[in-house]
N, C-alpha and C positions, 0 to 999 in steps of 0.2 A: 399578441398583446404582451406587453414590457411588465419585468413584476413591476412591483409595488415600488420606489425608490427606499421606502422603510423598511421594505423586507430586504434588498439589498443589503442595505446598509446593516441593521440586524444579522445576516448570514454573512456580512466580512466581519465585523464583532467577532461571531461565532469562531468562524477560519482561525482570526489572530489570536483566538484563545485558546485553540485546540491545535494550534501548529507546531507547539513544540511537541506535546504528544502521536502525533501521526511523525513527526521526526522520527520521536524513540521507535516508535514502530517498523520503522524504513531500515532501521540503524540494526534491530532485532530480526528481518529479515537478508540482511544483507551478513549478518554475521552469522545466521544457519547457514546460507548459501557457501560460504569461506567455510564451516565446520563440515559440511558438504562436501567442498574439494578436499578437504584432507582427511577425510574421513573420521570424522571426529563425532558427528553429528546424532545426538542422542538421542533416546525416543518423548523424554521431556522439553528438551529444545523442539524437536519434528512438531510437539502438543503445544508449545508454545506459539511457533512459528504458522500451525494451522491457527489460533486461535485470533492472532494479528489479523493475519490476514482476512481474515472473515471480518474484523472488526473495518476493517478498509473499506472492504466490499461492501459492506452496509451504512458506510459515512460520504464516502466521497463522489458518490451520485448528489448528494445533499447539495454539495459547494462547486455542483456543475464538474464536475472533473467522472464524467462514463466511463470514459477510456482506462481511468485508474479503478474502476470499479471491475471492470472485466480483466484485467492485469491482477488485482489482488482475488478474485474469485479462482483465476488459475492457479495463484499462488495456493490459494487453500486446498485447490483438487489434490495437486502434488506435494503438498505436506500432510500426509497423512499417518499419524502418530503408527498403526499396524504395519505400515509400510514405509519404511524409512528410503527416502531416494539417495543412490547411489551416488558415487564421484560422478559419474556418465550422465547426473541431469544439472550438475554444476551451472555449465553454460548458459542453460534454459532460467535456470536457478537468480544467478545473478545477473542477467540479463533484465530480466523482469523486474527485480527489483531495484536496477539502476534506471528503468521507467517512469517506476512509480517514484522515486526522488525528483528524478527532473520535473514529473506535471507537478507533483505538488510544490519543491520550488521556485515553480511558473507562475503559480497562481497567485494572482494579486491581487489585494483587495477589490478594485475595482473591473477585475476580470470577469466579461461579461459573457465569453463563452469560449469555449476549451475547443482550440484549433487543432485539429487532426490531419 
């Protein structure tokens, strides 16, 4: 069964109102992963960057996009404020979060389901 076209419609509303914020989010993930490779990366950024992420992982199942919810769930494993990751998970680092930029600027209002 097909949602509702009003709930559609209602949760693209939502998307275009919460897209620039999952932006800053992606943009805050992508610049721990850079303080990451240079070693820069703080235990307030690591607190940060766990906290994004989590916030992802519990929105982006909402607006159909899984694939970005299990991408930002990993993201929160390995930002772990006690555990600061190394130059050495760089790769893993911004790889992931050059993922989750692409689905969420894939996602279109009227995108009806997140191609994998």
């Amino acid at each position: 069964m097909s949602p509702l076209p009003e709930l559609t419609a209602a949760l693209d509303r939502l998307w275009l109102r919460f897209l620039p914020e999952m932006r800053q989010r992606i943009a805050l993930l992508e610049a721990a992963a850079h303080a990451c490779a240079v070693s820069t990366l703080s235990t307030a950024q690591t607190a940060e960057a766990h906290t994004v992420a989590h916030k992802l992982a519990g929105s982006l199942g909402t607006f159909n996009l899984p694939r970005g919810t299990v991408l930002a769930r990993q993201l929160e494993m390995l930002y772990v404020p006690q555990d600061i990751p190394g130059p050495e998970r760089t790769p893993e680092l911004a790889a992931i979060a050059v993922e989750l930029r692409t689905l969420i600027e894939s996602r279109t209002p009227d995108t009806k389901a997140e191609s994998e």
